[in-house]
Every structure is written in structure tokens, then in C-alpha cells.
PDB file of N, H, CA, C and O in Angstrom:
ATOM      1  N   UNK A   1       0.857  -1.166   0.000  1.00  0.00           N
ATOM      2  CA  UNK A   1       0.000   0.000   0.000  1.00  0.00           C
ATOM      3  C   UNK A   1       0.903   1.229   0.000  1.00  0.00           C
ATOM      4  O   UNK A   1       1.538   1.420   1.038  1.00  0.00           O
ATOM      5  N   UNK A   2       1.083   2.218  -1.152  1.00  0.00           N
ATOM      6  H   UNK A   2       0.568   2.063  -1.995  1.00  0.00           H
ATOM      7  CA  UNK A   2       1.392   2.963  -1.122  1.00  0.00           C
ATOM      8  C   UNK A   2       1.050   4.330   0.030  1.00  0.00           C
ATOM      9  O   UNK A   2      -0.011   4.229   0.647  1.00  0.00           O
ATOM     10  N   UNK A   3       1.751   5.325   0.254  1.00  0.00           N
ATOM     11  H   UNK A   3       2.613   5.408  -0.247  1.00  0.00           H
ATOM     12  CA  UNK A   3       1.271   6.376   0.710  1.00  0.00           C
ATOM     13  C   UNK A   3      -0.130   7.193   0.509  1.00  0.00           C
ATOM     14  O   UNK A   3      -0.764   7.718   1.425  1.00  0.00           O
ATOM     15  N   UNK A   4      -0.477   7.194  -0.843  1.00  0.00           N
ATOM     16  H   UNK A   4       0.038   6.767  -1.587  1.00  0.00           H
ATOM     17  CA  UNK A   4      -1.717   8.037  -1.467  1.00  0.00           C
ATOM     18  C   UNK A   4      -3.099   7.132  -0.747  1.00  0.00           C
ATOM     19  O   UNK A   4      -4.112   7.689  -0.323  1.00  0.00           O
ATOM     20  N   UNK A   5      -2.834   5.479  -0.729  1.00  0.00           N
ATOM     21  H   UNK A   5      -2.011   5.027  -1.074  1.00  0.00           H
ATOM     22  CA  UNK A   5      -3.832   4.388  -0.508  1.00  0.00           C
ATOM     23  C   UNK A   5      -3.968   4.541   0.877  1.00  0.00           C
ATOM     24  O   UNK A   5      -5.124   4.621   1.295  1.00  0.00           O
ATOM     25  N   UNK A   6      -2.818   4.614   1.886  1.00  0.00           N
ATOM     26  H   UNK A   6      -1.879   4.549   1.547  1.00  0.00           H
ATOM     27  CA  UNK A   6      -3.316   4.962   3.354  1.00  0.00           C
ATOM     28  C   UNK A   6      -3.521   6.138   4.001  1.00  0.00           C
ATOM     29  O   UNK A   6      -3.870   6.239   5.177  1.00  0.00           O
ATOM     30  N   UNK A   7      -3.246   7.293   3.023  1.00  0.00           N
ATOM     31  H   UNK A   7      -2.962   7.212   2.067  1.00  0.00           H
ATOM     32  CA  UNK A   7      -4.195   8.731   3.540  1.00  0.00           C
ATOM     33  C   UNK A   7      -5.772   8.635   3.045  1.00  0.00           C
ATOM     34  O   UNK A   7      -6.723   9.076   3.691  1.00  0.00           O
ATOM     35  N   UNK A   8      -5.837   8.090   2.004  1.00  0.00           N
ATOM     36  H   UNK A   8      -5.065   7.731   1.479  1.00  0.00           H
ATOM     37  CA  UNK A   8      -7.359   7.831   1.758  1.00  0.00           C
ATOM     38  C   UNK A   8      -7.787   6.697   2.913  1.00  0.00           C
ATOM     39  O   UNK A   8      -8.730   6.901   3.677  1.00  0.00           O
ATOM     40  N   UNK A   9      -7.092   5.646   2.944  1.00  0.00           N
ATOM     41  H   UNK A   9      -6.325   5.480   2.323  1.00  0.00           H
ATOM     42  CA  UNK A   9      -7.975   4.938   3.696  1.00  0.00           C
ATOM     43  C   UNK A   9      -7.998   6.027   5.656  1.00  0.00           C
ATOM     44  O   UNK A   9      -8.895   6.463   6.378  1.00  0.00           O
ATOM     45  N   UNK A  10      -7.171   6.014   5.690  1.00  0.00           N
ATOM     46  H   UNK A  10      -6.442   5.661   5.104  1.00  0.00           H
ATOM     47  CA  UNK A  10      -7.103   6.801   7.210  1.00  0.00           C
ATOM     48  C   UNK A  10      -8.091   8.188   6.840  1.00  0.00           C
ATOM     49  O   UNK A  10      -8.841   8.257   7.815  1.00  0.00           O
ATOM     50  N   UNK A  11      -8.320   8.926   6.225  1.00  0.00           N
ATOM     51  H   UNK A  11      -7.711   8.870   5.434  1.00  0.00           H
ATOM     52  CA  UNK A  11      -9.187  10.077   5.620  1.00  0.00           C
ATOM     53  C   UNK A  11     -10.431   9.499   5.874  1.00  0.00           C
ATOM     54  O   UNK A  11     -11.268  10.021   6.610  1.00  0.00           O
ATOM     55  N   UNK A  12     -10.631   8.102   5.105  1.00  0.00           N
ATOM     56  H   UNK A  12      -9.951   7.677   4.507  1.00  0.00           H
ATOM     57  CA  UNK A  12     -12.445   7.457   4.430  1.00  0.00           C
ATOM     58  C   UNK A  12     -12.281   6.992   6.234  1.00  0.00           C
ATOM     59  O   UNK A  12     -13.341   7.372   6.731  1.00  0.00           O
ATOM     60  N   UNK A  13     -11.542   6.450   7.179  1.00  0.00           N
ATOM     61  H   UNK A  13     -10.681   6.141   6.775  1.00  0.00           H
ATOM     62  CA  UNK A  13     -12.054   5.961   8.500  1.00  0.00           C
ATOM     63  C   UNK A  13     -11.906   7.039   9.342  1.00  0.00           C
ATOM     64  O   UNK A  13     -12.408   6.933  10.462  1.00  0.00           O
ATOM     65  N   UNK A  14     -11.395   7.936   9.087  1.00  0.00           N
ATOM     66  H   UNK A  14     -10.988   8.023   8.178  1.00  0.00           H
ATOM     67  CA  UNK A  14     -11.912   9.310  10.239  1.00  0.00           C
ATOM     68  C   UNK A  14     -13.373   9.622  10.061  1.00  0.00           C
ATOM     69  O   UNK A  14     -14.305   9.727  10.859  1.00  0.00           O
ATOM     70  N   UNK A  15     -13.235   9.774   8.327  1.00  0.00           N
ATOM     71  H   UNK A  15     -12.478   9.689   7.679  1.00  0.00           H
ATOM     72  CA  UNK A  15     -14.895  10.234   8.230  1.00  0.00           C
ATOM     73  C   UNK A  15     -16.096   9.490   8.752  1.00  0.00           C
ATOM     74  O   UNK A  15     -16.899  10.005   9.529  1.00  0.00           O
ATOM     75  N   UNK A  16     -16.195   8.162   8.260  1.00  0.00           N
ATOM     76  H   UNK A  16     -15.542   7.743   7.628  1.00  0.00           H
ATOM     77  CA  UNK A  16     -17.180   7.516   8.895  1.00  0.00           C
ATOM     78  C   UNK A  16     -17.165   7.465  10.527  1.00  0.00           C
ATOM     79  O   UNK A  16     -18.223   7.183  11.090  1.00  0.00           O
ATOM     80  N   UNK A  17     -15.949   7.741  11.336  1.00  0.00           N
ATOM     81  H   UNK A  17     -15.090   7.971  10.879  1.00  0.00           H
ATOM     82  CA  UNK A  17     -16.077   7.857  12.456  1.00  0.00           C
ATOM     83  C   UNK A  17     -16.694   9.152  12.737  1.00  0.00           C
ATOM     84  O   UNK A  17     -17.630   9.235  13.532  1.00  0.00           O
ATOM     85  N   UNK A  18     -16.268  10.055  12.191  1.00  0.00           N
ATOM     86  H   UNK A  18     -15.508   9.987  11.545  1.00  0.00           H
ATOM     87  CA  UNK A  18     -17.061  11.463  12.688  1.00  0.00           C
ATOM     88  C   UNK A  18     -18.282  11.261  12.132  1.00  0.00           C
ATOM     89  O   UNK A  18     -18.986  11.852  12.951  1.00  0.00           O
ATOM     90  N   UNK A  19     -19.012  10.842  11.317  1.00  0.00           N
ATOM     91  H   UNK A  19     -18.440  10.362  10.652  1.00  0.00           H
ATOM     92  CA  UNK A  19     -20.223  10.905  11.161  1.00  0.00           C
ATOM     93  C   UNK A  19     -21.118  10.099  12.112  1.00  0.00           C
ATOM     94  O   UNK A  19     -22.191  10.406  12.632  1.00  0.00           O
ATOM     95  N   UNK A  20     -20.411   9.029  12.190  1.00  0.00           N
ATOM     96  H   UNK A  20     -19.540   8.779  11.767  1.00  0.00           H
ATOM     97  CA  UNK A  20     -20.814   7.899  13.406  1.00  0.00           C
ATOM     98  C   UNK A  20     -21.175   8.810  14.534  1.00  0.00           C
ATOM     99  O   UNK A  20     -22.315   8.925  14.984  1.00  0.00           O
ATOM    100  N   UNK A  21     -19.842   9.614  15.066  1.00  0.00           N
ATOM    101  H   UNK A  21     -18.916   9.520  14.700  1.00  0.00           H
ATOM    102  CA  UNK A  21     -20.217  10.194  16.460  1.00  0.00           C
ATOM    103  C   UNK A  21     -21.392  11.435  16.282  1.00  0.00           C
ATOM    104  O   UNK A  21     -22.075  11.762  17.253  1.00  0.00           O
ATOM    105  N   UNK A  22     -21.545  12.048  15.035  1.00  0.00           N
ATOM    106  H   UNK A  22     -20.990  11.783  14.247  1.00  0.00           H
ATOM    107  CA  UNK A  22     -22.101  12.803  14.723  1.00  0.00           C
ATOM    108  C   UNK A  22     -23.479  12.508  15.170  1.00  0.00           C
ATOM    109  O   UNK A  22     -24.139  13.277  15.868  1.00  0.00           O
ATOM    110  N   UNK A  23     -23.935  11.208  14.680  1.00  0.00           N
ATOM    111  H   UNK A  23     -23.398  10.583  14.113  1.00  0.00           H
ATOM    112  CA  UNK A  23     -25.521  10.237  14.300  1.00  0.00           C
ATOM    113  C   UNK A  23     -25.488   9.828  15.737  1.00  0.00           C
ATOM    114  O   UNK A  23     -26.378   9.013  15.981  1.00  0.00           O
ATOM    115  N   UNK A  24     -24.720  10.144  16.799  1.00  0.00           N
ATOM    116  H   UNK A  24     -23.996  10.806  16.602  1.00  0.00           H
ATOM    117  CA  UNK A  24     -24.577   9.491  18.464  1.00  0.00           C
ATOM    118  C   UNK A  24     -24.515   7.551  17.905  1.00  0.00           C
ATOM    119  O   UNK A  24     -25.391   6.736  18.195  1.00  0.00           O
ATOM    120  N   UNK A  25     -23.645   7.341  17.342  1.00  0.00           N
ATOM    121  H   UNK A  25     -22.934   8.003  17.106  1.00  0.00           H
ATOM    122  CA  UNK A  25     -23.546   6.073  17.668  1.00  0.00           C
ATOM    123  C   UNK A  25     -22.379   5.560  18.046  1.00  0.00           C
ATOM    124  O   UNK A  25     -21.398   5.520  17.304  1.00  0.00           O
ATOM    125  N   UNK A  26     -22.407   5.110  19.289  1.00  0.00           N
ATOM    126  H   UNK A  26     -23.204   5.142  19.892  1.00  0.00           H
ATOM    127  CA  UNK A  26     -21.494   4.283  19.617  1.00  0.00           C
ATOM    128  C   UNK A  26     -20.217   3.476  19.391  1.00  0.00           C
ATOM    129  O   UNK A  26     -19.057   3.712  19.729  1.00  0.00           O
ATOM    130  N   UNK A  27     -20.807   2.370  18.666  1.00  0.00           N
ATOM    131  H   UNK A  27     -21.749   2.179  18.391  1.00  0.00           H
ATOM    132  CA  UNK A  27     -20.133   1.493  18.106  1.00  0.00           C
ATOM    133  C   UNK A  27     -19.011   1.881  17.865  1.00  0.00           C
ATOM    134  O   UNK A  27     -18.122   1.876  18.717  1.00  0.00           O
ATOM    135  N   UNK A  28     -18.812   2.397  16.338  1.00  0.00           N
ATOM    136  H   UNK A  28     -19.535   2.401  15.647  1.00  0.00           H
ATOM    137  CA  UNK A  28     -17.922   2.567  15.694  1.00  0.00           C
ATOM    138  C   UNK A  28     -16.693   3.183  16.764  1.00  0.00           C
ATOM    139  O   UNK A  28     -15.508   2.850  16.783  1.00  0.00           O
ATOM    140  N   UNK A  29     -17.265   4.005  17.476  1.00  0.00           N
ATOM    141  H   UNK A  29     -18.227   4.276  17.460  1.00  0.00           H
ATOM    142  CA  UNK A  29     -16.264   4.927  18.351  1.00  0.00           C
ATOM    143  C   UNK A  29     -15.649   3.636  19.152  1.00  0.00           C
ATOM    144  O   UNK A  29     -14.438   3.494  18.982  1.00  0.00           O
ATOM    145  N   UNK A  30     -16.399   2.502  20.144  1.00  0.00           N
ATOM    146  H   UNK A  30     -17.383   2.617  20.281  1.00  0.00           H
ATOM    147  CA  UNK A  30     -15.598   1.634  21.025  1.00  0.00           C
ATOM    148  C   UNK A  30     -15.050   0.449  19.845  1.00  0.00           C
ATOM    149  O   UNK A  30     -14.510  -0.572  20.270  1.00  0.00           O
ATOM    150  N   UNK A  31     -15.185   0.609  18.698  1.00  0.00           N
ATOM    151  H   UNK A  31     -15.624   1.439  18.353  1.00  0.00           H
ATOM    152  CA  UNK A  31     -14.535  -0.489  17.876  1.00  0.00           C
ATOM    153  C   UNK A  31     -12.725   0.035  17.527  1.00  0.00           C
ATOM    154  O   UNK A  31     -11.712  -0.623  17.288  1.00  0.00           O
ATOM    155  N   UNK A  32     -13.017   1.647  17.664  1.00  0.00           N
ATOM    156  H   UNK A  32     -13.839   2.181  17.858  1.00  0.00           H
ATOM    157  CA  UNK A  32     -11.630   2.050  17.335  1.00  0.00           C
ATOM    158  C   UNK A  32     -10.838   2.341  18.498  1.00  0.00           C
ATOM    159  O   UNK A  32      -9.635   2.597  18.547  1.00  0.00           O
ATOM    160  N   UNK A  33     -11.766   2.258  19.527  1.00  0.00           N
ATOM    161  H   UNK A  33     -12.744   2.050  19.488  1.00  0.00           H
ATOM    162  CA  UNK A  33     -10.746   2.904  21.105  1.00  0.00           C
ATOM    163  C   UNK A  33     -10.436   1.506  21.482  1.00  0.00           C
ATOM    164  O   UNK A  33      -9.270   1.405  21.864  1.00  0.00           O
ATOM    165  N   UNK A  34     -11.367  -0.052  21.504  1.00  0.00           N
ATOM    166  H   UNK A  34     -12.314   0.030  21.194  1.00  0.00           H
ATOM    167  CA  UNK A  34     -10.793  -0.813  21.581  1.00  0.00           C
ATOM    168  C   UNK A  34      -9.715  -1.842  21.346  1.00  0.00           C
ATOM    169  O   UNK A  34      -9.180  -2.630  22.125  1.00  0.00           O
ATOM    170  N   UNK A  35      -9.469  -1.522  19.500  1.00  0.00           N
ATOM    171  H   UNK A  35      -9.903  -0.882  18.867  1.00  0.00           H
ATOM    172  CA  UNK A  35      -8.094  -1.488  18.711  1.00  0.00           C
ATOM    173  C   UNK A  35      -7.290  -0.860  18.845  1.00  0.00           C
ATOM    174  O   UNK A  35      -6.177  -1.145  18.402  1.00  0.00           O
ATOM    175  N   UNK A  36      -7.598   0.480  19.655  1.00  0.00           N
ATOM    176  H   UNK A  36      -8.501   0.711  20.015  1.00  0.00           H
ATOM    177  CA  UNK A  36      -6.686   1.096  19.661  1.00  0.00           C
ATOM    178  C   UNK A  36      -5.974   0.602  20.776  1.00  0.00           C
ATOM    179  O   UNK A  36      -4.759   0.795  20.725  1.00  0.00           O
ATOM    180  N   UNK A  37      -6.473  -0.066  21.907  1.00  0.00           N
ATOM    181  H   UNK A  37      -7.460  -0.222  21.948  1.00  0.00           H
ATOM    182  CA  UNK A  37      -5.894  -0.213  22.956  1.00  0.00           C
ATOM    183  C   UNK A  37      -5.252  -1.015  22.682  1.00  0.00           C
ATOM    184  O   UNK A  37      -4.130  -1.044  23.187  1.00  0.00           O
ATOM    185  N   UNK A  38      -5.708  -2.180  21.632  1.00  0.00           N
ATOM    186  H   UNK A  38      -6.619  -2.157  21.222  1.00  0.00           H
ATOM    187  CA  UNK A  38      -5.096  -3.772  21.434  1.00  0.00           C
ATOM    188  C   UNK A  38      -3.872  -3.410  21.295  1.00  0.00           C
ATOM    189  O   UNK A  38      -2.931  -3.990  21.837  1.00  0.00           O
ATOM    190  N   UNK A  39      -3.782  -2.488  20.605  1.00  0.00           N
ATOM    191  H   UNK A  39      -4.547  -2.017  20.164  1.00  0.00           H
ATOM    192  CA  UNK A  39      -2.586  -2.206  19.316  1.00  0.00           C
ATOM    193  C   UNK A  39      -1.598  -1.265  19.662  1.00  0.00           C
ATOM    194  O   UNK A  39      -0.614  -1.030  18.960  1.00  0.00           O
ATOM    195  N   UNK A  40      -1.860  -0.708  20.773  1.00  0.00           N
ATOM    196  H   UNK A  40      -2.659  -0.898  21.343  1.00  0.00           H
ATOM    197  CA  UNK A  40      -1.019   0.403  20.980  1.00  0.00           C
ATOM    198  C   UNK A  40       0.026   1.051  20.062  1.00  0.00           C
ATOM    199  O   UNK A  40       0.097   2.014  19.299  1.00  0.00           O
ATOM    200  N   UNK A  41       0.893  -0.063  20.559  1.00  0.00           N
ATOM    201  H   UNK A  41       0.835  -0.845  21.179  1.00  0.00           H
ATOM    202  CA  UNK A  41       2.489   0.236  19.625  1.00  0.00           C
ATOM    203  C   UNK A  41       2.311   0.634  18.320  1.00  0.00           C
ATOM    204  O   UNK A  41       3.066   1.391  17.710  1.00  0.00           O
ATOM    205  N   UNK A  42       0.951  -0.062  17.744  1.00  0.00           N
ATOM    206  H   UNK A  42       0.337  -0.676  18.240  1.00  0.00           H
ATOM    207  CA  UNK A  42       1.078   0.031  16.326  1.00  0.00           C
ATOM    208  C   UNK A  42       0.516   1.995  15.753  1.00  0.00           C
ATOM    209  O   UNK A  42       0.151   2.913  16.486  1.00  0.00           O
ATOM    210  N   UNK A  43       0.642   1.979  14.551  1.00  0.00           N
ATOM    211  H   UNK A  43       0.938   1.233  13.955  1.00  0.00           H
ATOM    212  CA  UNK A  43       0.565   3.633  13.942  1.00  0.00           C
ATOM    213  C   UNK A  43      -1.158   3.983  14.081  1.00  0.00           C
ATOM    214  O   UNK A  43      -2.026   3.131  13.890  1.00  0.00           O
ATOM    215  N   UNK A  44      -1.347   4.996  14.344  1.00  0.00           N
ATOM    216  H   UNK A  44      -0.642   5.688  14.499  1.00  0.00           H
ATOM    217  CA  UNK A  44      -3.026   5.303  13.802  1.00  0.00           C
ATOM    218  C   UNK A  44      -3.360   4.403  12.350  1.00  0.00           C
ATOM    219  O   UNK A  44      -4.271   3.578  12.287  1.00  0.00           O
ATOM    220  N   UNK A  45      -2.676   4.650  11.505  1.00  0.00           N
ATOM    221  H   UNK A  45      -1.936   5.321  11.556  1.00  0.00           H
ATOM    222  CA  UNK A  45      -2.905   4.186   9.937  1.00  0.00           C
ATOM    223  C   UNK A  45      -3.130   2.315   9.984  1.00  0.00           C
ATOM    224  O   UNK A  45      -3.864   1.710   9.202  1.00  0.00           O
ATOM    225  N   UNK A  46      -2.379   1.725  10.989  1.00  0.00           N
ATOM    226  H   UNK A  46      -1.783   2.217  11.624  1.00  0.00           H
ATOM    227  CA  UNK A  46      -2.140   0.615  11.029  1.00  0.00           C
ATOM    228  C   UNK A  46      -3.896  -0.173  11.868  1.00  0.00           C
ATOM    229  O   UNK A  46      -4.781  -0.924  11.458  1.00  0.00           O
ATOM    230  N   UNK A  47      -3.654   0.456  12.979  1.00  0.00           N
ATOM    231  H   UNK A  47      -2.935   1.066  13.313  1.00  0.00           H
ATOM    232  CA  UNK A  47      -5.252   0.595  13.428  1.00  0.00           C
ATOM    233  C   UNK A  47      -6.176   0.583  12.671  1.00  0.00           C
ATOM    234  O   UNK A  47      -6.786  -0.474  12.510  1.00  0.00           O
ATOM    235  N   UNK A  48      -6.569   1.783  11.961  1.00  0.00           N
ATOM    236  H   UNK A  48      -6.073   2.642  12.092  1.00  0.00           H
ATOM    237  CA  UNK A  48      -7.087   1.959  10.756  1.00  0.00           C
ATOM    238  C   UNK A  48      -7.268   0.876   9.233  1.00  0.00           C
ATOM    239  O   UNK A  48      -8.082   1.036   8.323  1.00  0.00           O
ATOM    240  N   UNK A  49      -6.389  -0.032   9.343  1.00  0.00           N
ATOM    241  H   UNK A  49      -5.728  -0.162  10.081  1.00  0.00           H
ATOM    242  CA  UNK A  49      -5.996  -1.048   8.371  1.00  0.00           C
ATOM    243  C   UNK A  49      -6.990  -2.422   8.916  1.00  0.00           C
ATOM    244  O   UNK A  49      -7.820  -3.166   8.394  1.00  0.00           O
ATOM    245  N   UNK A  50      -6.335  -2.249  10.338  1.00  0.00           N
ATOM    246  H   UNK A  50      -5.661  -1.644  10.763  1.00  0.00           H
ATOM    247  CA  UNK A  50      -6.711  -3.642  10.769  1.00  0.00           C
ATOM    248  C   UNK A  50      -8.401  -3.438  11.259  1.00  0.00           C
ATOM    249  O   UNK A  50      -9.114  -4.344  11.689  1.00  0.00           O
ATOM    250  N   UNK A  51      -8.711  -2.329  11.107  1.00  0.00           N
ATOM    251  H   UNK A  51      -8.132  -1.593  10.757  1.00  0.00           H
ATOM    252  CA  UNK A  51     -10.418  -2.154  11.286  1.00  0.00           C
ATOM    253  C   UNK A  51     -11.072  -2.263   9.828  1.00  0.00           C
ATOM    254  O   UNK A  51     -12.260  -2.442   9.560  1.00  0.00           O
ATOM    255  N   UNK A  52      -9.968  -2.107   8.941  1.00  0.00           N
ATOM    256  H   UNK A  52      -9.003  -1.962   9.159  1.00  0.00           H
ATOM    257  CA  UNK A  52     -11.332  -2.339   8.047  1.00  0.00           C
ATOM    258  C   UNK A  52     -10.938  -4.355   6.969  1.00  0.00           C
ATOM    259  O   UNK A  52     -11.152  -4.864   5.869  1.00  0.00           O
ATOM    260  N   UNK A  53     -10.323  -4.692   8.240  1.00  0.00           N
ATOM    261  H   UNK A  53     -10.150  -4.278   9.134  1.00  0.00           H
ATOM    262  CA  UNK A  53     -10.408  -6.484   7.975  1.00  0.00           C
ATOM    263  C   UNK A  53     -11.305  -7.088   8.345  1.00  0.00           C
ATOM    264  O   UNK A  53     -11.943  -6.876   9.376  1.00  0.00           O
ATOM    265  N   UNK A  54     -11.573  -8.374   7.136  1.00  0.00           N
ATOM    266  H   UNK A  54     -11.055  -8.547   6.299  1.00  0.00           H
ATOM    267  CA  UNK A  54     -12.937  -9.114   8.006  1.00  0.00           C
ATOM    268  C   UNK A  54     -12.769  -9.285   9.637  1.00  0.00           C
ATOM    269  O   UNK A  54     -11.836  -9.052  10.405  1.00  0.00           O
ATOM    270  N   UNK A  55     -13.904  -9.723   9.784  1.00  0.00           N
ATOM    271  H   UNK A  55     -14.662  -9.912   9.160  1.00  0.00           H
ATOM    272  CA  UNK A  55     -13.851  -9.776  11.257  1.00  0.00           C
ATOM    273  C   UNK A  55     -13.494 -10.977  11.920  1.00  0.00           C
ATOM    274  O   UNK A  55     -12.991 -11.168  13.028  1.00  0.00           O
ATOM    275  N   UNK A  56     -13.949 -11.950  10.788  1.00  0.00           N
ATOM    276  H   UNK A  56     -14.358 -11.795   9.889  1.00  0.00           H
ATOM    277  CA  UNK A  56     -13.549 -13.352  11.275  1.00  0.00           C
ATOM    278  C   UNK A  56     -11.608 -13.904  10.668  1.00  0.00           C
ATOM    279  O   UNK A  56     -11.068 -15.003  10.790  1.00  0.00           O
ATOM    280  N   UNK A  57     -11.017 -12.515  10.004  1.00  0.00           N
ATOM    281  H   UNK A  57     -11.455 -11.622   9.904  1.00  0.00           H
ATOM    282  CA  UNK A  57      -9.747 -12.728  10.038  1.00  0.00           C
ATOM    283  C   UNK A  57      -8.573 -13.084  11.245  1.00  0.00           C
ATOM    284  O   UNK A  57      -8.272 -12.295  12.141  1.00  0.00           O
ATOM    285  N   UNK A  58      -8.002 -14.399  11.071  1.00  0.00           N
ATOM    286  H   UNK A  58      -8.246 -15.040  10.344  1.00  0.00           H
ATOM    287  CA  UNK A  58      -7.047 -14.370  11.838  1.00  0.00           C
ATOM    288  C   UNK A  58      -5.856 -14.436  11.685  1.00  0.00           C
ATOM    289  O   UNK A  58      -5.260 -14.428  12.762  1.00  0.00           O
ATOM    290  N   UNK A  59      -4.817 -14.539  10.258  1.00  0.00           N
ATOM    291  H   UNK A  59      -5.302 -14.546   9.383  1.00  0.00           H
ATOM    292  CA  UNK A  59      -3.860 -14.164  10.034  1.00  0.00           C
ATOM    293  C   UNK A  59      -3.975 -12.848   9.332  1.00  0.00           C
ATOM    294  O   UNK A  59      -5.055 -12.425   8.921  1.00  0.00           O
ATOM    295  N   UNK A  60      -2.708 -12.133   9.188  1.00  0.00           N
ATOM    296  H   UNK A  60      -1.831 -12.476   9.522  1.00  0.00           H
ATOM    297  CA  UNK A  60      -1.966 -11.256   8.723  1.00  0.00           C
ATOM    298  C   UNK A  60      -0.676 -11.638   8.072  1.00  0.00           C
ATOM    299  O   UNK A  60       0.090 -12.555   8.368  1.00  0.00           O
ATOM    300  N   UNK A  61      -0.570 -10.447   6.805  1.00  0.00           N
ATOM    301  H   UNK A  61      -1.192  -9.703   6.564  1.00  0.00           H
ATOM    302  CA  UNK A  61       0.796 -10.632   6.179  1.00  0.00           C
ATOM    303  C   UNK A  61       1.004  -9.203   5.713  1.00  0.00           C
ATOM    304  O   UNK A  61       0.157  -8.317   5.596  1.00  0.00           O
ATOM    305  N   UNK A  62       2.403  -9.161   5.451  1.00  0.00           N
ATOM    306  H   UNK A  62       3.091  -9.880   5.546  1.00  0.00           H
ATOM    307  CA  UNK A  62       2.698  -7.883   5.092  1.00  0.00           C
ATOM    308  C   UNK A  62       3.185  -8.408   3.657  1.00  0.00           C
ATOM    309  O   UNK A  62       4.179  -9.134   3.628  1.00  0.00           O
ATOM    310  N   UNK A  63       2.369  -7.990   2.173  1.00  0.00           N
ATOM    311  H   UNK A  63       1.562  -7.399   2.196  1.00  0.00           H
ATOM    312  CA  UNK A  63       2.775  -8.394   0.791  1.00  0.00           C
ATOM    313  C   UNK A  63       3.448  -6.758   0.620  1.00  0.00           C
ATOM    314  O   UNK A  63       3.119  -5.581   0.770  1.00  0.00           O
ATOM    315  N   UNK A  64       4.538  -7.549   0.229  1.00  0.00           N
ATOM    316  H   UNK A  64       4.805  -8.505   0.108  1.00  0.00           H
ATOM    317  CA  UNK A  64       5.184  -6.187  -0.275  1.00  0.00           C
ATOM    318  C   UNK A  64       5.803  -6.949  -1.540  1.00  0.00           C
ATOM    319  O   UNK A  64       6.475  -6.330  -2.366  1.00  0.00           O
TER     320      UNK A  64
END
């Protein structure tokens, strides 16, 4: 994933989060504070990555 692909994707998951909190819903907000906690170490962008994976994913790879 280039640079241009993870400002859009981090851009397209701020937005739906602010609209989320906008509409008072929940969810979305404890889906990202709870990754966020998982993940600490990892980048906002990376967070951001791993929220928009299936849900029933359990590996990861880095294709480069």
C-alpha cells in the first residue's frame, strides 16, 4: 500500500467515524478505542488497516 492508498484509507475511516459520532452512535467509536488499545504500539494508519479487515480474520501478512 502505497502512501496516497493509506491517507485515503485513514481520511475514508476518520470520516465515517465522525459521522458515526455525529448520528450518536457508539459502536464505531468503542470499535476504534478498543483497537486502539489492542494495538497500541502500532501507527493510527495501522489501526485503521486492521479495522477495516474481516472480522472473522485471523492471520496477517505484510505483501510487499
Amino acid at each position: 500500500m502505497n502512501a496516497d492508498e493509506l491517507e485515503k484509507l485513514t481520511t475514508e475511516a476518520l470520516h465515517r467515524l465522525s459521522t458515526a459520532l455525529a448520528q450518536a452512535h457508539r459502536k464505531p467509536l468503542t470499535a476504534v478505542l478498543k483497537t486502539r488499545a489492542q494495538f497500541h504500539r502500532d501507527s493510527f494508519h495501522n489501526v485503521c488497516r486492521i479495522l477495516n479487515q474481516p472480522r472473522d480474520a485471523r492471520r496477517v501478512s505484510d505483501h510487499r
